[in-house]
N, C-alpha and C positions, 0 to 999 in steps of 0.2 A: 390174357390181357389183365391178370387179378393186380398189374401197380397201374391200372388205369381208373379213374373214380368214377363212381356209379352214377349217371344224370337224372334226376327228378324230377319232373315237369310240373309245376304245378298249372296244369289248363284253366280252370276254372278260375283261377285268380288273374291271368294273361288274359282269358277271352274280356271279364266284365274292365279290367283296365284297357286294353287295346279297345274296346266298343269304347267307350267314356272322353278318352287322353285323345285318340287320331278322327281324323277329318273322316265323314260318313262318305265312304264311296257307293257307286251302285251302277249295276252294267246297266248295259245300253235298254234292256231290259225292266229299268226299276229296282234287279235285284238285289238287297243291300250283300256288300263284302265287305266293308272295314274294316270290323273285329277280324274276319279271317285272314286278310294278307298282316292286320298286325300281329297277331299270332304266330302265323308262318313266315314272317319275317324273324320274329323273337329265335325261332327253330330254326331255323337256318344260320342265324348265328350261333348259338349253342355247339349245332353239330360241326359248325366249322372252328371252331372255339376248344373242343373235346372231339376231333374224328374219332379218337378209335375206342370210345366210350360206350358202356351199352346205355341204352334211353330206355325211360318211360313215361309214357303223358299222361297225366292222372284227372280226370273229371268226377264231379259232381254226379252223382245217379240220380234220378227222377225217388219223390218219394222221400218220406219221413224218414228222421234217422236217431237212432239212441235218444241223440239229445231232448229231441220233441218228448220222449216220454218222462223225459229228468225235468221240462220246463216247457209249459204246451205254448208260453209266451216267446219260448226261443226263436230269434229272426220274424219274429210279427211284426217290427216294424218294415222291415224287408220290402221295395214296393215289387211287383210283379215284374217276372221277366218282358222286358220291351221288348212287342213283337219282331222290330227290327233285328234284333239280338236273338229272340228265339230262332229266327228262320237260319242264322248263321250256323248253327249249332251240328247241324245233322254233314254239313258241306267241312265246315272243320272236321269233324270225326272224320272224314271221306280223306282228306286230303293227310289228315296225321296218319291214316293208316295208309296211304299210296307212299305218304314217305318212308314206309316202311318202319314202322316206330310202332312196340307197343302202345295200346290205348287201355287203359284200366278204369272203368267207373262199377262200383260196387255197392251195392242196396246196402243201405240200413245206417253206413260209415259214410261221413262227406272225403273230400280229396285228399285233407290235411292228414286222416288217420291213416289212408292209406300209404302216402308217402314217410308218414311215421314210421308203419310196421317196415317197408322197405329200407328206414335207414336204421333202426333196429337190429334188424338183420345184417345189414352192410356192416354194423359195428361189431356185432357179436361175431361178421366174420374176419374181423379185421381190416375190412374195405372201407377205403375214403368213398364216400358220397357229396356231392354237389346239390343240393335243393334250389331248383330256381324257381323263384317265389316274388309275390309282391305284399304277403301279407306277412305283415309286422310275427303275427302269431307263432310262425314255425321256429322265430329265435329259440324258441325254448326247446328244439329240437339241437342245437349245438353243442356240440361238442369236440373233441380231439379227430375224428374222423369226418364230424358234417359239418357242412360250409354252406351257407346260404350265398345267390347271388340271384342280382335283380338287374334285368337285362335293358330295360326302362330308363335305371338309373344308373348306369353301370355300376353298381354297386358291389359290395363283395364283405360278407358278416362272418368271422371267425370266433372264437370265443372273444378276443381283444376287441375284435369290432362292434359283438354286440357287447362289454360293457362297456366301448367309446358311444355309441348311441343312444343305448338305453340307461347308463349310470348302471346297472346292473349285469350281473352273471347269467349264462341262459341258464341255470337252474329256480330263479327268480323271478322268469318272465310268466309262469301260470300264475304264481302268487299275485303280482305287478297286476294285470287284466283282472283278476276277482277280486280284488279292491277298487279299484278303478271304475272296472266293467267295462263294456263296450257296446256303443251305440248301435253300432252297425249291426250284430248279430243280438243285439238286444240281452247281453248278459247283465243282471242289475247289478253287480258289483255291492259298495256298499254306502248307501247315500251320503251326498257332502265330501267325500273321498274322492278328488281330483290324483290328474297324473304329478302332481308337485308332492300331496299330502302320501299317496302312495308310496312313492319313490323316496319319502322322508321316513318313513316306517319302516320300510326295507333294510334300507341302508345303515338304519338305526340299532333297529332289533333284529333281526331276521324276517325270514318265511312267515307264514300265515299261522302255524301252529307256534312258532316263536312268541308271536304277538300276543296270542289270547294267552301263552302260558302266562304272560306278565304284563295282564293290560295295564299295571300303575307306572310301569315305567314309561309307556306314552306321553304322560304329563310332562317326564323332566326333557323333549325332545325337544329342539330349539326349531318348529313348525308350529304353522299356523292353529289356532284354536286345538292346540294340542290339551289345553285341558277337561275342551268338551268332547273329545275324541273318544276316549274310553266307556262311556256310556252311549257313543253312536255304535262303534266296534260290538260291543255286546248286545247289543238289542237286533245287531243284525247278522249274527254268528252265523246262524243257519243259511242268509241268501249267501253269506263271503263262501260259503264253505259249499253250496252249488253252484256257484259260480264258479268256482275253482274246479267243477266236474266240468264245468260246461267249456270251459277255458283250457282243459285238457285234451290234448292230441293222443288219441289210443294210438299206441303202439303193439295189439296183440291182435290185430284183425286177422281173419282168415282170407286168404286171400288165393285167387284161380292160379296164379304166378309164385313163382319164386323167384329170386337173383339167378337162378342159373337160367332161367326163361327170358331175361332182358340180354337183347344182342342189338347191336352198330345199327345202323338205317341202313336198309336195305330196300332201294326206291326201286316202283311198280312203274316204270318210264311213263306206258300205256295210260295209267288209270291218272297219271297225273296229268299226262298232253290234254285228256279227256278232262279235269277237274279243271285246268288251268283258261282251255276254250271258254267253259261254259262258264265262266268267273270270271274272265278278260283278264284274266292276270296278264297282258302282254308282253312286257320285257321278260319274265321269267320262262310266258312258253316260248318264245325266241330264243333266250336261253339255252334251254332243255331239248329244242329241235337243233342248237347247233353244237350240243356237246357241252355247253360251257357253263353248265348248271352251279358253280361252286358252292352253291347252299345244298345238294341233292348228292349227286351224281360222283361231282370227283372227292366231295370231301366224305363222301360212303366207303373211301377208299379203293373202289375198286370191287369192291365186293361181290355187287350184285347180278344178275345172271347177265350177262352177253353187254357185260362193261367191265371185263379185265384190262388190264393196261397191254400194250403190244406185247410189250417184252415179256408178261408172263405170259402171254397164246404163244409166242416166239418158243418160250423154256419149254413148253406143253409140245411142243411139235404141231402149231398150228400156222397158219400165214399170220403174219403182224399184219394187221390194216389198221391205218390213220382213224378211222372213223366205224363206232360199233356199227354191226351190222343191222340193232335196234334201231338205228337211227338215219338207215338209208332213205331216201328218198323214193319214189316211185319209177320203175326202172323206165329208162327213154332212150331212143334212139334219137344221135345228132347225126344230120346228114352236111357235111364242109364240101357246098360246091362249088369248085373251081375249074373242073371240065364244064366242056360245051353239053357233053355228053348227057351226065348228070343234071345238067339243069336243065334240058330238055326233056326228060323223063317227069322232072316235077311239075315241068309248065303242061305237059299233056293232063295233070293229076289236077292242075289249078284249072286246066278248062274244062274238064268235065263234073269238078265241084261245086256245087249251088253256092256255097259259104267258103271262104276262106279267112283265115288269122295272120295278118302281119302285123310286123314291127320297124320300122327303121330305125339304123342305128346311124349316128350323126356328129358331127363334130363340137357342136353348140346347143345349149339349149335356147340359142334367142333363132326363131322359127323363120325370122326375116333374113339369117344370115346362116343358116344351118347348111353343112353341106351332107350329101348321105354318103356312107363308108359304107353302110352294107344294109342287107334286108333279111328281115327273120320270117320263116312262115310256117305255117303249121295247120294241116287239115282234117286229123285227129289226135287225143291223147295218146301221150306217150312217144310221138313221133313228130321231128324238128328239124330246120334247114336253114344253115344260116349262107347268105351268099356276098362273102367278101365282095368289096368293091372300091375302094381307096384307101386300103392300108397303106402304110407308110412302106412297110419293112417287105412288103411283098413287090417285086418287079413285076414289072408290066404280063408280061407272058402269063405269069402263076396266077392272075384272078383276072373272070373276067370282066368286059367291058361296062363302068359303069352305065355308058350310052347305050348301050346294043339291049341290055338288058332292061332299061327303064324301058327303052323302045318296046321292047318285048311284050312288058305287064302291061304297059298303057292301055290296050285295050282290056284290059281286065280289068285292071283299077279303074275303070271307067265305065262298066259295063251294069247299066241298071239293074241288070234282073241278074248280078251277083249278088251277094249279101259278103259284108268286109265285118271281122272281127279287129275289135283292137281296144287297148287301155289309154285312155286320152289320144283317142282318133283325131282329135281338132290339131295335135301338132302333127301328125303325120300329114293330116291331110295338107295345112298350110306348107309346111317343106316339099312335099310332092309337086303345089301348085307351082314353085318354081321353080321344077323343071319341068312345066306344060302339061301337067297333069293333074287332071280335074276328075277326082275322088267321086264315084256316084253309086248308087246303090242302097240297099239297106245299110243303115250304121248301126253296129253294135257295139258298146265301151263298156266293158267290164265295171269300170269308175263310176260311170253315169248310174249300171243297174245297184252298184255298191250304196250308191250316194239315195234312191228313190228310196231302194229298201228302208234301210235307216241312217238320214243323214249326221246323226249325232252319235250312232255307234263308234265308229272308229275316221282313222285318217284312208281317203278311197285311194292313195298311193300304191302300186302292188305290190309293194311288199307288206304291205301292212294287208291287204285283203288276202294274201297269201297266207299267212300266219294266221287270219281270223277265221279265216271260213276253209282254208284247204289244211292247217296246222302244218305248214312249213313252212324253213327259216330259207328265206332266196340270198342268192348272190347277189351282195349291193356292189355300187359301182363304184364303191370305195374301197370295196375289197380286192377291183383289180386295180385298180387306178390310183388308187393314193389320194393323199387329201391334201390342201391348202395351195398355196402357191405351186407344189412339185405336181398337182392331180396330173395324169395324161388326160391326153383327149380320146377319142376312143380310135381313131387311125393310128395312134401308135400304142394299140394294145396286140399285144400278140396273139395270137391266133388262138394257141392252145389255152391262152383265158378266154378271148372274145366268142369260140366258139359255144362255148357252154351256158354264157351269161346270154348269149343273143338267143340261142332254141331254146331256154329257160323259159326266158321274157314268154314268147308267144306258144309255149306249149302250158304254162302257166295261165297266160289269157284265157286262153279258149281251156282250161278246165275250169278257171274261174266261171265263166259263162254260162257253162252248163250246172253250176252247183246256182248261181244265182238269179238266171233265170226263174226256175222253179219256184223259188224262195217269192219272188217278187210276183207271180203270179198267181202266191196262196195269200198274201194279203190283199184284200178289198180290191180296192179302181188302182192300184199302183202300177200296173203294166201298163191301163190307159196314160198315166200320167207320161210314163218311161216312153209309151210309143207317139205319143201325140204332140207332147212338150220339149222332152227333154234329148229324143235321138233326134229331132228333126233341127234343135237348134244349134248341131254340134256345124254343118257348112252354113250357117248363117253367122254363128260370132269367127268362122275363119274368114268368112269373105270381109266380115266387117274390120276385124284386124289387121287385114293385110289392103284393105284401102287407110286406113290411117285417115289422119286429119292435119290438115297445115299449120304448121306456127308460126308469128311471129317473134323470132328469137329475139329480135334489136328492143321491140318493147316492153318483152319480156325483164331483157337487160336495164333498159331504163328505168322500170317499176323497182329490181335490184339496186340501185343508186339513191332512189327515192325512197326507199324500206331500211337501205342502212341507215342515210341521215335521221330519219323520223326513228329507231332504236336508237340514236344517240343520243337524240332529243331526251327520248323516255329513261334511257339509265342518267342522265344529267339528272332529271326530275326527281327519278328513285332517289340520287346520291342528297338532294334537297329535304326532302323532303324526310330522310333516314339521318340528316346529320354529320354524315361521310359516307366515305366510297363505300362499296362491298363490290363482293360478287355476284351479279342478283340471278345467276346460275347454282349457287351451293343452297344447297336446303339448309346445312346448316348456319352458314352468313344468315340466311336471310331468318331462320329461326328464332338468333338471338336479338335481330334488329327488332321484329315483329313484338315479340313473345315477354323477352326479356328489357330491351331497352325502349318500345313504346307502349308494353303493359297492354299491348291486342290480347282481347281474352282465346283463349285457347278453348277449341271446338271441336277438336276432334285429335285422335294421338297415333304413334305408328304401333306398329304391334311390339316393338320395342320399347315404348312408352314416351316417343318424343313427341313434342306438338308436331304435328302434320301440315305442312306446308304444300301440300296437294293440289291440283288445279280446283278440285270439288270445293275445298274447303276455303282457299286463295278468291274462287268467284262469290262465297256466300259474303265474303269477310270484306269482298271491294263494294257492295252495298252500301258500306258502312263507315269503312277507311279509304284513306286516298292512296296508301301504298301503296295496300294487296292491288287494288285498279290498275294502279300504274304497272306493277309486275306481272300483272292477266296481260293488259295490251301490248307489253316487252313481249311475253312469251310467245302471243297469238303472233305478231309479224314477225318475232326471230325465227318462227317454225313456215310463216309463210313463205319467206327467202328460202330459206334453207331445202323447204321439200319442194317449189315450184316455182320462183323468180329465177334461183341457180341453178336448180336440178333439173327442171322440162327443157333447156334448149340443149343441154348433154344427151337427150336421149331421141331427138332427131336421127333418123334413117338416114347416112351420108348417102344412099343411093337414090332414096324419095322425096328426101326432103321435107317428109311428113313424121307424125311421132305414130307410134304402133302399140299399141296399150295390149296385155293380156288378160282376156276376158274369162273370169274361171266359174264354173257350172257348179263345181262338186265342193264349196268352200260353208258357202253361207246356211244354217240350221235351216233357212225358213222356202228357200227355194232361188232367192235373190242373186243375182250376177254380183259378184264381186271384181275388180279389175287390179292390174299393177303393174310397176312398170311403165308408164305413171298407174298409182291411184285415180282414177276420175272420179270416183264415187265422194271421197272428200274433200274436193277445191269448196271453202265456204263461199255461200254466196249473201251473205247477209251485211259485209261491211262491204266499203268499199274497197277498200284492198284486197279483199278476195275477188268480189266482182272484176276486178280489173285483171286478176289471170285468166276470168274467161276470154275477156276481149283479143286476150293474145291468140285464142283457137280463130282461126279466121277460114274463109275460104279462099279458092285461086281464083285467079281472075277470070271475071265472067259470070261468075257462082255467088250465089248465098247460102248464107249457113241460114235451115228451117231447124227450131225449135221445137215441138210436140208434145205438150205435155198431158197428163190425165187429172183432171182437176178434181179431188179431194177422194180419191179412190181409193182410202181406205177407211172414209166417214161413209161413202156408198156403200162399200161393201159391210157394213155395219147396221146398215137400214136394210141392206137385204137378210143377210143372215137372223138377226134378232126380229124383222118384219114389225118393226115398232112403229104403229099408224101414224103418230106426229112427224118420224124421219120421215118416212115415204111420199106424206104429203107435201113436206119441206121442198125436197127433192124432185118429185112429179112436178110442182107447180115452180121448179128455176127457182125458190128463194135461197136467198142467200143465208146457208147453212147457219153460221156464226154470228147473224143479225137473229136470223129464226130463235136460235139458242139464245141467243142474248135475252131476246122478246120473253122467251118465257121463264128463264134462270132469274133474273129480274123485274119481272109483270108489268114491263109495258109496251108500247105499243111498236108494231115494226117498224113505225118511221121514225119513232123518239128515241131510238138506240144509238148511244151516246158511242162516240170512238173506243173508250177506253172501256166500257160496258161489253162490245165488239173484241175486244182483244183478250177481255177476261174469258167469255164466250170458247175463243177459237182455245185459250187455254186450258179449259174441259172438256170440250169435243175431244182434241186430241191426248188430254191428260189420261183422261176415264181409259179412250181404247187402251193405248199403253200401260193401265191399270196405276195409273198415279192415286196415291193417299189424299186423303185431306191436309195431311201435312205436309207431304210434296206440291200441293195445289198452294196451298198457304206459302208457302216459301215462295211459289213463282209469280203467285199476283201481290205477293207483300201485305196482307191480312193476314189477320188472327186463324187460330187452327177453329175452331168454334165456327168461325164464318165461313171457313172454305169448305165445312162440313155441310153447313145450309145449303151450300152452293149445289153439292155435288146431292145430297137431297131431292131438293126439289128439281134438279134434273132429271133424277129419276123420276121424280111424282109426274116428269110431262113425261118423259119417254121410258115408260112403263117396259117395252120392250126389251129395251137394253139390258135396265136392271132383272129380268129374266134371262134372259141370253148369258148374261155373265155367269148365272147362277147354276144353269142350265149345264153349260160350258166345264165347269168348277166340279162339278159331279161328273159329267158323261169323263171326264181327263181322270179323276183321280180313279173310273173305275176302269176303264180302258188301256191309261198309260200313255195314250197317243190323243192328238187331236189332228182335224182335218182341215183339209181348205175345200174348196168349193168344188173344186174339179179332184179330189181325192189323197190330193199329197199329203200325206201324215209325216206329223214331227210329232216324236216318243218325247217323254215328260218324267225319265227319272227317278224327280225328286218329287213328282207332286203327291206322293203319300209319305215322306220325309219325317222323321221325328222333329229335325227341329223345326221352329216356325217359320223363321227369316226364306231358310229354305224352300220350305212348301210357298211360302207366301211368292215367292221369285216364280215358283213353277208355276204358280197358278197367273201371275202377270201375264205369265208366256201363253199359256194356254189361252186366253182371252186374244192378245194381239196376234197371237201367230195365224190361227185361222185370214186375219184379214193383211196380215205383211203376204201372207205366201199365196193368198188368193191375187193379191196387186201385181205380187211377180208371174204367176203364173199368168195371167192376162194380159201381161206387158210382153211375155214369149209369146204368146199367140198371137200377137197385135206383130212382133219382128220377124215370125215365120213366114206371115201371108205376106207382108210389106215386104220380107226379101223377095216370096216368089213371083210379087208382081213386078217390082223393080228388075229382078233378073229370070224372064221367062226359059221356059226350056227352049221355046221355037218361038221364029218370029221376035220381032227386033220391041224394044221395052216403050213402055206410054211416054217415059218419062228419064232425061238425062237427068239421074240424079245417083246417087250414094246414101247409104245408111252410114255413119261414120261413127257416131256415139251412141251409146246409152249410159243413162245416171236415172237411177231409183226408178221413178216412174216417167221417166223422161227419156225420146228419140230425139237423135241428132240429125239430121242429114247436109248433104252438099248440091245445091239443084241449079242449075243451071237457069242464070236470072230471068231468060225471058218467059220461063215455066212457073218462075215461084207460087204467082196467085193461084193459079189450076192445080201443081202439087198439093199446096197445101188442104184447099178443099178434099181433096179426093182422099191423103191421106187420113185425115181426121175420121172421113167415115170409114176410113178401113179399121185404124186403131177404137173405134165406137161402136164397130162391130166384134170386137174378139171376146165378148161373150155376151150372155142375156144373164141381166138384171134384173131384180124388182122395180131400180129404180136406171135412170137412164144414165151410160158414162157419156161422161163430156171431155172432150179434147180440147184444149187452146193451143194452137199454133202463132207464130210469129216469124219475120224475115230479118235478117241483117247481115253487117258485113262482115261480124264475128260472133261469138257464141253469146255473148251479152247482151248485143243488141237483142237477136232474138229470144232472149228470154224472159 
């Protein structure tokens, strides 16, 4: 391959620009990798750039080098390696050597000299070389055989390039820099001597020894202060002319390698599945587990050991297989049962098993309308059973009875003292429920134990926990099925894909389970959390989504009518008050209205550099202007129409007549229920327009809808946690939180607290948790930043606590990585030891609020678990005709039956007031009505 060019990596100028240039990532762990995937992005295009090239990556050695003894000041301005960057260092070498690529770093010579002698040699042997570099300096390495290119900038420096850049020849480029000199590496060049006066000398006279042979001829050069130049030049003969050592790339190092020791990449599969886990590089080891490496593997050409292409194992007299044997999977047995036979052997295996794993496979993902096609199951690794049951393509005869067979399991899937594995158990179970089957037993979700572990690690879908924790690439169901409009459903998947993708699924499951188990029973209280909270709430949001909640669609429709005329009002107004029409949809329209034709001062810009016409910035600016206003309250009702006057009576149940919301466990960082399908968690309730889509949630007749809320539960959980004597006395003695705060943010008395004194109040209770600024407090009570500082002050001076607790908090996170809630849920914190600030500063908000968001949800699950089991006992008939129908943040919904309501409601309060012990007491408000409004 001697007409192939020799590649040169320069590492150490990639690693400090990819650290600098790209966004700081960091596993789920903390741990930083930015500079490495920018890195090993750069390398992966190179090698796909140059396949059949040999490589070398050249770093920087630890330790002094020539130069230090030529100039003890060389690189002292240099600040220290950032520890973030240090830690990266040792994980690249790991990963440049699994990709099979020499790694060269050599005492006493930085990277530059290295890569010198190597293209040195590459010349003397008549070999083209490639230098890929980001430093200006290696120009002077150019010539007819080397070529600089900068992968950054797609750049590409030939002799013509570097004098189109630098005005000069790369014979010219050491003289260029010891004139000059350079900041960075701290060469003093020669003072007063910029890159204009330099480059005017050069071009003038020659070289460095040109110059001083004739320093009078300086004078007649048509540059600046050329006539005081000749007396700078000579007074500083000695530093030009170290500088000029210092500025030079040896080219004569000795070095462990030769060219004939640089060979193609030849990738370590093993050591990088291994590098790529423990980094989260995700899509890559996805990648790499399905063959499809093209930065690695195929542009290695082939090479490396047990990745030949078929046809040459074919030529060799070996079998062609589609896929190395490097990258098989873990060997499984699928069992396709369509006799009676067979699937009587497995049900004899499912009833003498404590635990079993299934999976249904279904026509729909909406759980209210799913039909099942077949069942996956699995009662050890490695062995799988999938049992068609309404394919399309198979006649009646060939699969059996979907009936006979549900008939079959019902006692099992029903049978307490089983234990059921599954990955998002809640939609199994709700599709089972309709066909009369009522899922019991211990629940175990692979997802759930994903999500306790660490909810911010990755996505708990299994394909993605398959990839993270077992480093395999699963069959998605887009790989049988197809995508967009043509997808199938999974009844008209053929057999010989459906079989594989279904015993996958649940052999999958259940080895997930057993890897994360473990895991989640070596951190702290988070199996309590897993067994106490989070498995017992998987039949509580099924039961509650499959009662739904009724709508009224007609008024829904009506509010629709009433919400278009009132946006036309408002873009009338816009068009008024703008001068002419626009589109008050186009950022740009409204840009130039704003910005350029009513001279609104500009506050903030996109990262492209336009004015930001953003809702953040759109709400600061309607303060102040009457437009942005008007185009805040266009947007706020054209988004209410649109997501819930049109959209919720579309998504009525044509069979219930009720809506069915999906309620998801494993979404939210903090612990919190998320919903969709509708959203419930965001109908606003603060205008009136939004209040009026509650009223359309109603109950049937007979019924009211009860309300339940927890009244300031996460200002209590803040008096418990920090144990700040003024909160807990606030709170023991019923005053009213935000009066109390008032009283003493402002020094006076509890009865003289003024409304708008009250409101500033509730503004810093809730600001602080949430770790609002002074300047965020400033902006929302409309004072100066000076004042909101006093404010937030002398809050602390009365609740000494807090300001400890925060502080408290702010250490135990950044030394731990995690913080905790009350009953044990840890949410990991990244960024909170972060080089930059903005970052760390966000991490540390979180750490402050999260303890008290995820403590509120996890007492609102505790408060759903008991309330479902007394609403729905095992035996013996319920206290109470009622339903749990909703939940929103810290809020139950239910549906009770009128002549219950006043007894309901009492009893539930004290059950929801009992789901945990506090310092200080929770408190429940309930209320009744004939829609969700009333009672809230």
């Amino acid at each position: 391959m001697a007409d192939t060019p020799i590649v040169l990596v320069d590492g150490s100028s990639y690693l400090y620009r990819a650290f600098h240039a790209l966004p700081p990532l960091t596993t789920s762990k903390g741990k930083p990798t930015g500079a490495v995937k920018g890195v090993l992005n750069m390398l992966k295009s190179l090698i796909k750039q140059y396949p059949d090239s040999p490589m070398a990556v050249v770093f920087d050695a630890k330790g002094k080098t020539f130069r230090d003894e030529l100039f003890e000041q060389y690189k002292a301005h240099r600040p220290p390696m950032p520890d973030d960057l240090r830690e990266q260092v040792e994980p690249l070498h790991a990963c440049v050597r699994a990709l099979g690529l020499p790694l060269l770093c050599v005492e006493g010579v930085e990277a530059d000299d290295v890569i010198g002698t190597l293209a040195r040699h590459a010349t003397e042997a008549g070999r083209d070389a490639v230098i890929s570099t980001g430093d200006k300096d290696m120009a002077q390495l150019v010539n007819g055989h080397i070529t600089l290119v900068n992968t950054m900038k797609n750049e590409t420096l030939d002799i013509e390039g570097v004098n189109a850049k630098f005005g000069l020849p790369p014979e010219l480029i050491i003289d260029f820099l010891a004139l000059m000199g350079d900041k960075v590496d701290n060469i003093p060049g020669v003072p007063g001597v910029g890159e204009k006066t330099a480059l005017g000398l050069l071009q003038g006279i020659g070289g460095l020894d040109a110059i001083y042979a004739d320093l009078d001829k300086v004078t007649t050069l048509s540059i600046r202060g050329a006539k005081s130049l000749p007396k700078k030049l000579d007074e500083h003969r000695e530093q030009a002319y170290l500088s000029y050592r210092l500025a030079t790339i040896k080219t004569d190092c000795e070095l462990p390698v030769g060219l004939g020791d640089l060979d193609i990449a030849h990738p370590d599969r093993e050591a990088l599945l291994e590098l790529y886990r423990e980094l989260e590089f995700k899509a890559w080891l996805s990648e790499l587990l399905a063959g499809q490496d093209k930065g690695v593997d195929d542009v290695a050409g082939g090479a490396s050991a047990g990745n030949a292409p078929a046809s040459a194992s074919a030529a060799a007299g070996e079998d062609a297989v589609d896929e190395p044997a490097a990258l098989a999977k873990p060997a499984r047995h699928d069992h396709t049962l369509l006799e009676q036979d067979d699937f009587d052997a497995w049900l004899a295996r499912l009833e003498s098993a404590e635990t079993f794993c299934f999976d249904l496979e279904t026509n729909s993902l909406n759980y209210m309308e799913a039909e099942i096609v077949g069942i996956g199951l699995s009662l050890e690794p490695g062995e799988a059973a999938y049992i068609p049951l309404a394919h399309d393509y198979l006649d009646a005869p060939a699969q059996l009875s979907r009936d006979a067979v549900l008939a079959t399991l019902k006692p099992l899937l029903e049978d307490p003292a089983k234990g059921k594995i599954g990955q998002n158990l809640k939609y199994d179970i709700s599709v089972l429920a309709r066909y009369d089957i009522r899922v019991a037993g211990a629940l175990t979700d692979t997802m759930l134990e994903s999500y306790v572990l660490n909810s911010t690690a990755t996505r708990h879908d299994m394909d993605s926990l398959a990839l993270k924790y077992l480093g395999e690439k699963t069959i998605t169901f887009e790989e049988i099925a197809g995508k967009g409009t043509k997808q199938l459903t999974f009844n008209q998947i053929a057999l010989e894909q459906a079989v594989p993708y279904a015993c996958e699924d649940v052999d999958v499951t259940l080895r997930l389970h057993r890897e994360l188990r473990p895991r989640v029973e070596a951190e702290g209280r988070l199996a309590e959390v897993l067994d106490t909270i989070e498995r017992p709430m998987i039949p509580v949001l099924s039961r509650m989504e499959r009662t739904g909640v009724a709508l009224d669609a007609e008024r829904l429709h009506r509010q629709s009518q009433e919400l278009e005329a009132r946006i036309r009002e408002l873009e009338k107004e816009a068009f008024d008050i703008a001068g002419r029409e626009f589109n008050l949809g186009s950022p740009k329209q409204l840009c130039d209205i704003l910005f350029e034709e009513q001279k609104i001062p500009v506050i903030k810009k996109t990262p492209k550099g336009a004015p930001s016409t953003a809702e953040a910035v759109l709400e600061e600016l309607a303060l102040d202007y009457p437009l942005p206003k008007v185009i805040m309250a266009h947007r706020g009702l054209t988004k209410l129409k649109s997501t819930y006057t049109d959209k919720l009576p579309l998504l009525v149940n044509r069979t219930t007549g009720r809506i069915h919301t999906s309620y998801h466990q494993a979404v939210t960082a903090t612990g919190r229920l998320s919903s969709s399908d509708p959203n419930l968690q965001n109908i606003p309730i603060r205008t009136d327009e939004g209040r009026k889509i509650r009223q359309a949630f109603v109950a049937r007749p007979g019924y009211r809808i009860v309300a339940a809320d927890y009244s300031q539960i996460e200002l209590r959980i803040m008096a418990h946690l920090s144990e700040d004597k003024g909160l807990l006395e606030a709170f023991a003695e019923e005053r009213d939180i935000h009066t109390a705060t008032a009283a003493e943010v402002f020094g006076v008395a509890l009865d003289h607290v003024l409304p708008d004194q009250r409101r500033s109040a509730k503004a810093i209770n809730f600001g602080l948790i949430y770790g609002m600024s002074a300047w965020g407090l400033s902006r929302q009570l409309r004072v100066e930043r000076n004042q909101a500082q006093i404010y937030i002050d002398r809050y602390f001076d009365r609740y000494p606590g807090v300001a400890r607790f925060m502080n408290d908090t702010r250490s135990q996170a950044a030394d731990d990585g995690f913080v905790e809630t009350v009953f044990g849920r840890r949410l990991y914190l990244p960024e909170i030891n972060s080089r930059q600030h903005a970052r760390r500063q966000a991490a540390e908000r979180t750490a402050i609020n999260a303890p008290m968001q995820g403590t509120a949800a996890d007492i609102i699950k505790r408060a759903m678990i008991d309330v479902d089991a007394w609403l729905n006992p095992r035996e013996g008939d319920a206290e109470f005709d009622a339903w749990m129908v909703m939940q929103v943040h810290d809020e139950l919904v239910f549906e009770v039956r009128e002549s219950q309501v006043e007894d309901f409601i009492g009893a539930v309060k004290q059950r929801m007031q009992n789901a945990a012990e506090l310092r200080v007491p929770l408190i429940v408000e309930a209320e009744a009505g004939e829609n969700w409004d009333e009672a809230h």
